[in-house]
TITOR-599460 format. One record per residue (C-alpha): residue in one letter; x, y, z. Coordinates in Angstrom, 2 decimals, padded with zeros to 5 digits. Layout:
<rs>
<type = A | east = X | north = Y | up = Z> .
...
</rs>
This chain:
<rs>
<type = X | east = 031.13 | north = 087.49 | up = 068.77> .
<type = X | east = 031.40 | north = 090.33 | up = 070.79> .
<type = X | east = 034.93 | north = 091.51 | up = 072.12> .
<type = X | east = 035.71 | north = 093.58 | up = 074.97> .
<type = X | east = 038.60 | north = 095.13 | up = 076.74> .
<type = X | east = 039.11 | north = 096.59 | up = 079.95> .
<type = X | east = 041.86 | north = 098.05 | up = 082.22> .
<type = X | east = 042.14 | north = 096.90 | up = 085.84> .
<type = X | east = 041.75 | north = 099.60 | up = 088.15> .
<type = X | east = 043.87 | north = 099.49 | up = 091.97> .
<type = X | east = 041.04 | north = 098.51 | up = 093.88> .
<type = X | east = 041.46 | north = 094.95 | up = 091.68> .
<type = X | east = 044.88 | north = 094.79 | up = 092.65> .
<type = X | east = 045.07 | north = 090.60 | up = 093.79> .
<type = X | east = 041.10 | north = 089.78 | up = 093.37> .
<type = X | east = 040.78 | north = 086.87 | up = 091.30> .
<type = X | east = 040.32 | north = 086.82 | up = 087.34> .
<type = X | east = 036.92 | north = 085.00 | up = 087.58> .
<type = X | east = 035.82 | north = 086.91 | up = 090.18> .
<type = X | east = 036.75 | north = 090.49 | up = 088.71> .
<type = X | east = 034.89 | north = 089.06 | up = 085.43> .
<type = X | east = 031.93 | north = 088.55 | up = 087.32> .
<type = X | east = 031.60 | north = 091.75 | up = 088.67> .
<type = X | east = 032.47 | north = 094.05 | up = 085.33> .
<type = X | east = 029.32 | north = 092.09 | up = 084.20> .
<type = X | east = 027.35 | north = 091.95 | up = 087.04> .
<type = X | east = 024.72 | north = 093.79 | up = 085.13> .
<type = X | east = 024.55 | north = 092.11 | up = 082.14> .
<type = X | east = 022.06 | north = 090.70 | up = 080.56> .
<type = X | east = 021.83 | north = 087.07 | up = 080.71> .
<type = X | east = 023.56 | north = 087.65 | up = 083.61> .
<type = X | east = 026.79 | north = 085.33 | up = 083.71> .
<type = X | east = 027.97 | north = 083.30 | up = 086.77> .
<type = X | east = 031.46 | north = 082.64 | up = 087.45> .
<type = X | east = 031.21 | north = 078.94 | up = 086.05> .
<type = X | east = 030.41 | north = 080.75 | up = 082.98> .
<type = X | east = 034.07 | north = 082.59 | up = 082.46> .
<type = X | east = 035.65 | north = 079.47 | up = 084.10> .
<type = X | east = 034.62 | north = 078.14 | up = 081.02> .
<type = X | east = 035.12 | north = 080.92 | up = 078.63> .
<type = X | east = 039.19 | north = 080.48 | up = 080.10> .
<type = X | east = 039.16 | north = 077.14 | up = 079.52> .
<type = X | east = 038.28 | north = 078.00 | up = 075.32> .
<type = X | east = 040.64 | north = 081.36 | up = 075.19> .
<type = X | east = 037.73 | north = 083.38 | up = 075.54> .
<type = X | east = 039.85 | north = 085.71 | up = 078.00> .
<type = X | east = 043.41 | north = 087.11 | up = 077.85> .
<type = X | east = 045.35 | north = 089.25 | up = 080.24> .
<type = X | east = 047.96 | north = 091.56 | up = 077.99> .
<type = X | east = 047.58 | north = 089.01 | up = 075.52> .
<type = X | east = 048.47 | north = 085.88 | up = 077.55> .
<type = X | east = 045.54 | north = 083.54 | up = 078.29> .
<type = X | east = 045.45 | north = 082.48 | up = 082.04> .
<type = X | east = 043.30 | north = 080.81 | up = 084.44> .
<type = X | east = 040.98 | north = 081.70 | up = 086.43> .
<type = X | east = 042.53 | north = 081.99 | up = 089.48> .
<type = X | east = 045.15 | north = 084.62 | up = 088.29> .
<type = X | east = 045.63 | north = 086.93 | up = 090.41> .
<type = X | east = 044.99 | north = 091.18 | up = 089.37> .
<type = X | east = 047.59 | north = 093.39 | up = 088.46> .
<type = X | east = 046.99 | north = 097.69 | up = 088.48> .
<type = X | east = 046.60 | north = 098.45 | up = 084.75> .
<type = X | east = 045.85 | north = 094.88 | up = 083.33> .
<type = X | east = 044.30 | north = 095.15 | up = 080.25> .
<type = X | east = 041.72 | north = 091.91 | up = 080.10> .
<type = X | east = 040.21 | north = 091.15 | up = 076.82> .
<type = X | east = 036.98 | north = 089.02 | up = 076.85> .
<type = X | east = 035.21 | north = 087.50 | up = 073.55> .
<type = X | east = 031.85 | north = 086.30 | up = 074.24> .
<type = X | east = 030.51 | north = 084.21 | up = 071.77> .
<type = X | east = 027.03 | north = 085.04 | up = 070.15> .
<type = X | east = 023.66 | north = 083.17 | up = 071.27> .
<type = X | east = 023.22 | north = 079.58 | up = 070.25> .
<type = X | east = 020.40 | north = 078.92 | up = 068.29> .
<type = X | east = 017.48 | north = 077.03 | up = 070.53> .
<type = X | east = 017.92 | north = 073.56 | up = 070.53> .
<type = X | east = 015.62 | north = 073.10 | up = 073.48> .
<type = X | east = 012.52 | north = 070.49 | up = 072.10> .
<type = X | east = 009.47 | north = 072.20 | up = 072.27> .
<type = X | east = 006.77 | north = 069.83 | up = 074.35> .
<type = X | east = 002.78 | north = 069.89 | up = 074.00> .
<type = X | east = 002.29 | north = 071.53 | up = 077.87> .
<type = X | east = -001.05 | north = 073.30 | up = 078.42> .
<type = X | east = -000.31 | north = 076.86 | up = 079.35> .
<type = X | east = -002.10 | north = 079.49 | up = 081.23> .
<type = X | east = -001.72 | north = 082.72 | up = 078.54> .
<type = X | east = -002.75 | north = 085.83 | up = 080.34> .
<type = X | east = -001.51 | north = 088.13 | up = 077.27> .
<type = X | east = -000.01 | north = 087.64 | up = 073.79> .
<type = X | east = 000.96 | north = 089.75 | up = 070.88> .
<type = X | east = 003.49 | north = 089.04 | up = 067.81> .
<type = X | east = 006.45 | north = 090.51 | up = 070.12> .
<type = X | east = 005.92 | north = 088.81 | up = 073.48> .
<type = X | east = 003.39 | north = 086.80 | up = 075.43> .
<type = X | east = 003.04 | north = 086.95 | up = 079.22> .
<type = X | east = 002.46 | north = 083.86 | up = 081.10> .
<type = X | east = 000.69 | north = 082.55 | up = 084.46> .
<type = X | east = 003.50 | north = 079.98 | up = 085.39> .
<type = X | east = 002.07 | north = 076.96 | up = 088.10> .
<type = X | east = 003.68 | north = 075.84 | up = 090.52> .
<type = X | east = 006.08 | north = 073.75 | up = 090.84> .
<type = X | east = 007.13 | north = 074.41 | up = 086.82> .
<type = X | east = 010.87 | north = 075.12 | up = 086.50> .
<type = X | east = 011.60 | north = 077.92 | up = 084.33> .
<type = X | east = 014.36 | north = 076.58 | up = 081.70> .
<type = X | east = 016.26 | north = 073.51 | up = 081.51> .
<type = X | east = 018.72 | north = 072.73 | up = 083.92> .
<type = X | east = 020.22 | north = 069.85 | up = 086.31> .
<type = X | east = 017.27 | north = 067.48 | up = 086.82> .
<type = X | east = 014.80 | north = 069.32 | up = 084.70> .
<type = X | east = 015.63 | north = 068.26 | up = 081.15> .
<type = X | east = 012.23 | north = 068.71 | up = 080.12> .
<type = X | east = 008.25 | north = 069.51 | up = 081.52> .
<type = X | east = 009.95 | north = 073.19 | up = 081.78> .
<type = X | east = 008.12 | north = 076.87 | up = 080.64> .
<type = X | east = 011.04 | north = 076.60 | up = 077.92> .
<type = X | east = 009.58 | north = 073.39 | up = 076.78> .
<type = X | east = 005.79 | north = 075.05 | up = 076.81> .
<type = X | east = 006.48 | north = 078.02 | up = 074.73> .
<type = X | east = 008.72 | north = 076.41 | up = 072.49> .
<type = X | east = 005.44 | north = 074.38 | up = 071.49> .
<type = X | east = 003.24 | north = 077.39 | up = 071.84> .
<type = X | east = 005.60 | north = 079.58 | up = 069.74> .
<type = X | east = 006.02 | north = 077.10 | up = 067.09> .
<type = X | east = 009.64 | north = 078.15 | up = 067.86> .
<type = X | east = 009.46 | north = 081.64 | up = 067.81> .
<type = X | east = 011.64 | north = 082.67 | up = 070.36> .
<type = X | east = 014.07 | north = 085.02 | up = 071.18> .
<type = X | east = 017.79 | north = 083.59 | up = 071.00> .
<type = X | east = 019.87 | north = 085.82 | up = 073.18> .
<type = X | east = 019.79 | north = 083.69 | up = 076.11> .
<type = X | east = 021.40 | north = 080.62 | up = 073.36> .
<type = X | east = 020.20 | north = 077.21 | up = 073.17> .
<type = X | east = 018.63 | north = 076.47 | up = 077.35> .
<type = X | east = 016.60 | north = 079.82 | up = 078.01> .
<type = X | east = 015.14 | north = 080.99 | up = 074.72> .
<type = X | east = 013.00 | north = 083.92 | up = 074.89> .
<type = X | east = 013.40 | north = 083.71 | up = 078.72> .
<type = X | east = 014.09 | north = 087.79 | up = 080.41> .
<type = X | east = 013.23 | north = 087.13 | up = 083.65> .
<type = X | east = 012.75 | north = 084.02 | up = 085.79> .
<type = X | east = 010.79 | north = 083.14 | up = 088.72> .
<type = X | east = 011.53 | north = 080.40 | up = 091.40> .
<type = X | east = 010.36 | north = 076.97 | up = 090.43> .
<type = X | east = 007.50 | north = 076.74 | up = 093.26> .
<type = X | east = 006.42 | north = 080.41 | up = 093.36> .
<type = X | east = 003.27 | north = 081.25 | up = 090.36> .
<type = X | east = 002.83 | north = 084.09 | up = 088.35> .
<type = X | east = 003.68 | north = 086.66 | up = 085.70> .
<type = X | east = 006.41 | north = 085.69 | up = 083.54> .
<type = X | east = 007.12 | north = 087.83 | up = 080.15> .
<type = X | east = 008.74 | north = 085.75 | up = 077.25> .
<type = X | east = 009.98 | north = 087.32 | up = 074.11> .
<type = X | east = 009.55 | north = 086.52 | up = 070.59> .
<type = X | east = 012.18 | north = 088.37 | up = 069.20> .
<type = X | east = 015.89 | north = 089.93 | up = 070.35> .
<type = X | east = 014.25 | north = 093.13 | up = 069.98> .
<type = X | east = 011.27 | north = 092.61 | up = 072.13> .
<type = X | east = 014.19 | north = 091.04 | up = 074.79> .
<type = X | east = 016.69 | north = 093.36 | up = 074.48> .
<type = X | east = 013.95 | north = 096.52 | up = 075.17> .
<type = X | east = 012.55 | north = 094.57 | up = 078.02> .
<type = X | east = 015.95 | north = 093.61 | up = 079.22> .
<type = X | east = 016.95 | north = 097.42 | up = 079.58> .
<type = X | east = 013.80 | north = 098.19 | up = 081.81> .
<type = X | east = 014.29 | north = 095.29 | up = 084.16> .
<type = X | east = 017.81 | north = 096.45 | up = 084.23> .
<type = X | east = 016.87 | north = 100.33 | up = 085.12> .
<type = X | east = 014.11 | north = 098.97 | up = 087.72> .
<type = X | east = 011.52 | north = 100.08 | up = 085.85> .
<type = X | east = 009.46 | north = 097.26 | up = 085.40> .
<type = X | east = 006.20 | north = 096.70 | up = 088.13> .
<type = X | east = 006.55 | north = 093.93 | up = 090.07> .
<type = X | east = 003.90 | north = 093.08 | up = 092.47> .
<type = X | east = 003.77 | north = 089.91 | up = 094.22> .
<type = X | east = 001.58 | north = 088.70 | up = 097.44> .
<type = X | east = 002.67 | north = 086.26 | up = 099.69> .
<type = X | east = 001.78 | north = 084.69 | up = 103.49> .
<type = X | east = 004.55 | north = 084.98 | up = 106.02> .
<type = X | east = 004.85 | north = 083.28 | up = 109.44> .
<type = X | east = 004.57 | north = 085.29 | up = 112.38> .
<type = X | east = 002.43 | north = 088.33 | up = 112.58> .
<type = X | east = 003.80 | north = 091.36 | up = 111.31> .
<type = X | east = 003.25 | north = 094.76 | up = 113.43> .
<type = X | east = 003.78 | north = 097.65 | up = 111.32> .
<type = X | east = 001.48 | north = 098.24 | up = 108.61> .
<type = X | east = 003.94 | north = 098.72 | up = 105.86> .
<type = X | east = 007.84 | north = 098.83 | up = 105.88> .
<type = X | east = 010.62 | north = 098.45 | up = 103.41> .
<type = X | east = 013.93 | north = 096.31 | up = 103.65> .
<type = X | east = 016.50 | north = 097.38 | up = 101.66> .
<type = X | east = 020.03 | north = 095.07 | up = 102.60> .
<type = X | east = 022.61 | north = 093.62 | up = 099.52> .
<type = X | east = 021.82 | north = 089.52 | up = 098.39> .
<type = X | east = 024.47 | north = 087.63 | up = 097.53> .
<type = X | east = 025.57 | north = 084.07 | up = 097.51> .
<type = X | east = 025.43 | north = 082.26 | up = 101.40> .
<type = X | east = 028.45 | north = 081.82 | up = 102.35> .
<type = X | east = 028.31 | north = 078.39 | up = 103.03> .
<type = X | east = 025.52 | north = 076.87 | up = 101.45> .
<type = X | east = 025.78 | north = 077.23 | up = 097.34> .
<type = X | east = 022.14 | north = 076.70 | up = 097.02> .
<type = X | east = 020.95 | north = 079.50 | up = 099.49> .
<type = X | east = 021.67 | north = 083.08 | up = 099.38> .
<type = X | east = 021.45 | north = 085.61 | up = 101.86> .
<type = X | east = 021.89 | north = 089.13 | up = 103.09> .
<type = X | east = 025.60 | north = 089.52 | up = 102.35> .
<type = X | east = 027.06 | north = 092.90 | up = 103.05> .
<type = X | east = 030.44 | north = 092.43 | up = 101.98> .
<type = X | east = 029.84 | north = 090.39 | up = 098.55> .
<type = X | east = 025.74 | north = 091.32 | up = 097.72> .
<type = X | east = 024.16 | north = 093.27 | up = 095.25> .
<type = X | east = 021.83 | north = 096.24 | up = 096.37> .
<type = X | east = 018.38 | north = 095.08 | up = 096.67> .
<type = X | east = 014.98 | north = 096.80 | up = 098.00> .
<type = X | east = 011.64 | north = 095.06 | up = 098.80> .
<type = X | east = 008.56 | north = 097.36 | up = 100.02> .
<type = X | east = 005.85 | north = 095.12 | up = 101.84> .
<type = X | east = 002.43 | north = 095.75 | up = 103.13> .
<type = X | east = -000.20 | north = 094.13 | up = 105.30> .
<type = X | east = -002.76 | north = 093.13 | up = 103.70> .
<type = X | east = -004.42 | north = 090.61 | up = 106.10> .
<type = X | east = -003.31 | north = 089.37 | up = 110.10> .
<type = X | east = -003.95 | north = 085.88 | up = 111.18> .
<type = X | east = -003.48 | north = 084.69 | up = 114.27> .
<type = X | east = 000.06 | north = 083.05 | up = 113.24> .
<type = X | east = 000.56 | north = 084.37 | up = 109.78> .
<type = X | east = 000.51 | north = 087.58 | up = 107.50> .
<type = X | east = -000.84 | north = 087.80 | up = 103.99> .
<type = X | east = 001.48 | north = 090.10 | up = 103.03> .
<type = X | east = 001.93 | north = 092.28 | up = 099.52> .
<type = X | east = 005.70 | north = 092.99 | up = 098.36> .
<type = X | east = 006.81 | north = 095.23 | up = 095.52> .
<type = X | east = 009.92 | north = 095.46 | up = 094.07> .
<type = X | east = 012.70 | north = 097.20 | up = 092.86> .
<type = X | east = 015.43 | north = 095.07 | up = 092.50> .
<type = X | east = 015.03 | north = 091.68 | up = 091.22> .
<type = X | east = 018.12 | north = 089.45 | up = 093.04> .
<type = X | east = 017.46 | north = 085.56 | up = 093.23> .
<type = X | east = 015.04 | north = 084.62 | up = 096.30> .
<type = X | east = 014.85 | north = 088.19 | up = 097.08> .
<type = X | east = 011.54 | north = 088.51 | up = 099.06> .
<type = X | east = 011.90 | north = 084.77 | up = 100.75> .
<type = X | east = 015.57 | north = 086.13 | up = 101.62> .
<type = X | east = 014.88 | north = 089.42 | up = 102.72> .
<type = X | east = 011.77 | north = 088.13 | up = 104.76> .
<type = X | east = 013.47 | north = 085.83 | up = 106.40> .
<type = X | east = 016.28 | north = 088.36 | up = 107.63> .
<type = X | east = 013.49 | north = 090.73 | up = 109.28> .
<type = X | east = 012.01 | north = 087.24 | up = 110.82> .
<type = X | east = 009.34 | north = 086.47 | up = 109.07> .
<type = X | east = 010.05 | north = 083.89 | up = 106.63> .
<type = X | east = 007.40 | north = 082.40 | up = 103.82> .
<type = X | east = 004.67 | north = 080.08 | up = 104.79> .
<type = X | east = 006.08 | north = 077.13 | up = 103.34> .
<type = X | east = 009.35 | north = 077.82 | up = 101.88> .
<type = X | east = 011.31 | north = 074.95 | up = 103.01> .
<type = X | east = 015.02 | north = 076.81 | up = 102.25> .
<type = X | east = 014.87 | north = 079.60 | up = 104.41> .
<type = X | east = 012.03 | north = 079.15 | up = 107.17> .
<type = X | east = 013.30 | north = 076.70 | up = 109.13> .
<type = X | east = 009.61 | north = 075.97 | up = 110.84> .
<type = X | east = 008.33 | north = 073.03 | up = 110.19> .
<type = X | east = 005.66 | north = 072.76 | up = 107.26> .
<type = X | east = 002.54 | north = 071.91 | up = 109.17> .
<type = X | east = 000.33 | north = 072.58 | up = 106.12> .
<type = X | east = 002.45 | north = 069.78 | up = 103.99> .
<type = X | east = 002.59 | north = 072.73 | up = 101.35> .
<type = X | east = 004.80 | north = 072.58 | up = 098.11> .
<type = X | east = 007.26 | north = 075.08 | up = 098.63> .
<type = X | east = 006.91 | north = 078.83 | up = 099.40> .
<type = X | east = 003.49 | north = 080.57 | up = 099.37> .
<type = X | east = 004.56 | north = 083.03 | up = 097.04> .
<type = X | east = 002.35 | north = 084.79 | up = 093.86> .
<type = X | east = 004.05 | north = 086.85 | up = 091.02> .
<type = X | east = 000.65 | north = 089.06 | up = 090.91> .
<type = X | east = 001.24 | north = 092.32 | up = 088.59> .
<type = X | east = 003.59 | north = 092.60 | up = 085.84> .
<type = X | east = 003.96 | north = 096.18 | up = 084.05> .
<type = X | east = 006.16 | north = 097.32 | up = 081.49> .
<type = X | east = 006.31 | north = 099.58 | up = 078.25> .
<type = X | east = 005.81 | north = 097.38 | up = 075.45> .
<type = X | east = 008.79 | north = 097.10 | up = 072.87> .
<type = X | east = 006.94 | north = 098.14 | up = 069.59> .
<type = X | east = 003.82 | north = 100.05 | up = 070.58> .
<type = X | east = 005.90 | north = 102.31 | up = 073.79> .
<type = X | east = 002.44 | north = 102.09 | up = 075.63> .
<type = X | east = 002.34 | north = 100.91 | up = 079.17> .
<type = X | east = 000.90 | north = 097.12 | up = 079.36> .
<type = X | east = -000.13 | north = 096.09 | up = 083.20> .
<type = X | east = -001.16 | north = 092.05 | up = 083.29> .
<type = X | east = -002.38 | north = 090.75 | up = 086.72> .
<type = X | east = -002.34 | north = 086.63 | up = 087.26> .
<type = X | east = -004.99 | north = 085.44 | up = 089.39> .
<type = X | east = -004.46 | north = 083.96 | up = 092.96> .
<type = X | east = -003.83 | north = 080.09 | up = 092.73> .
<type = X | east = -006.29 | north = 077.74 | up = 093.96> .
<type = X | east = -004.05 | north = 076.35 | up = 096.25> .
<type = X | east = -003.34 | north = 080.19 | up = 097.52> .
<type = X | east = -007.09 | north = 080.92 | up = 097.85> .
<type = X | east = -007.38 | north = 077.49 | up = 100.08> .
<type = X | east = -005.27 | north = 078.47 | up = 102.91> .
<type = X | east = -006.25 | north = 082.11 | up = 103.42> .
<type = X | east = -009.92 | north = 081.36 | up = 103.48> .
<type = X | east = -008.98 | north = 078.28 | up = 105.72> .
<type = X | east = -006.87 | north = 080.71 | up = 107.80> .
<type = X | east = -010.08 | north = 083.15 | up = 107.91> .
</rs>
């Protein structure tokens, strides 16, 4: 278990408990939601000067909060006999195409048929634990209908080292993707904060007041006569960054039924969107390891039907 304490500085005078929580370890990694020290209250996780309270307790100048965060749960998740697309491998960490369509872990309505559920099989059960019993060897995640690079860890140490250079932005993350609309400028970069929408729990959005910093560089790589085939690199990784930060500039994903608005005419499966290159230094080895995932089929389709 791993026990923290921190002093509340004036600028938290009245914010919430949960809230305050959520933003000393906004960079953490797993990162931890709100829901997540709801619950932690609800065990004694977290005291304030000693005395346990709830979440909505209100911040006090020079409130000394102590948080115990219980240590990884061993995986539980059942491993499940799910072909996978393996573009690299090695004893520390393997680096897979993920289809679309394929949720990442376990959650609400995706007990199982998950990338979890794949390597688990794959691994024999080899997996990294720090992400406990849901998200074994899982460092980064990628939307359930968007393909691509995705690295999963073997071990803490290969997630922990690989956790630090997501963290510092130092990971390569290419993606290509078709937009609606036809973009003018050649190449551009939108840099606005994403946080939660402020109505809608399952969207977010640019959010000046409550987002995280975020950047996403784009460039034309092809002009249809309604659409862009677009390539994006970034470097920040927030939740639906380049489908939200597309959308804000106009030009939302072909496809991406969330945020577009514009009615699916080519009865696609969610968002046209390709996790392309993946680069990192590798945990054990410190040499730099670049893995590229091949278009889709479905991908190839529309461009050379758009052509």
């Amino acid at each position: 278990m791993k026990t923290e304490t921190f002093e509340a500085n004036p600028e938290h005078e009245g914010e919430r408990l949960d809230k305050y929580l959520c933003t000393i370890y906004q960079d953490s990694t797993p990162a931890k939601s709100r829901s997540f020290f709801q619950k932690l209250m609800r065990e004694g996780g977290v005291t304030v000067n000693g005395v346990q309270q709830k979440a909505n307790y209100r911040m006090r100048e020079s409130d000394l909060i102590t948080v115990a965060i219980p240590d990884a749960e061993p995986a539980l998740t059942l491993p499940e006999n799910i072909p996978l697309d393996i573009l690299y491998e090695d004893d520390d960490l393997l680096v897979v195409n993920k289809p679309k369509g394929m949720v990442v872990h376990p959650s609400a309505g995706h007990a199982g048929g998950t990338l979890v559920n794949a390597v688990l099989y794959h691994c024999s059960g080899s997996l990294s634990g720090i992400n406990g019993e849901i998200r074994p060897g899982i460092v980064h995640r990628i939307d359930m209908d968007t393909t691509g690079s995705l690295i999963v860890c073997k071990n803490d140490e290969s997630h922990l080292y690989i956790a630090q250079q997501i963290k510092e932005h130092t990971v390569k993350r290419i993606y290509h993707g078709i937009v609606n609309g036809v973009l003018k400028e050649e190449q551009g970069t939108v840099h606005a904060p994403i946080g939660r929408h402020p109505t809608e729990r399952k969207k977010m959005a640019v959010n000046e007041k409550n987002g995280r910093d975020a950047i996403t560089h784009y460039r034309v790589l092809e002009r249809f006569a309604q659409y862009t085939y677009v390539e994006f690199k970034l470097e920040t990784g927030r939740t639906h960054q380049i489908r939200v930060h597309m959308q804000s500039i106009g030009h939302p994903l072909l496809g991406d039924s969330l945020y577009s608005g514009i009615k699916n005419r080519m009865k696609l499966q969610g968002q046209t969107l390709h996790a392309m290159t993946i680069g990192f230094i590798h945990p054990k080895s410190k040499e730099y390891i670049e893995v590229t995932a091949p278009l889709p089929d479905y991908f190839i389709d529309i461009l050379n039907n758009l052509r």
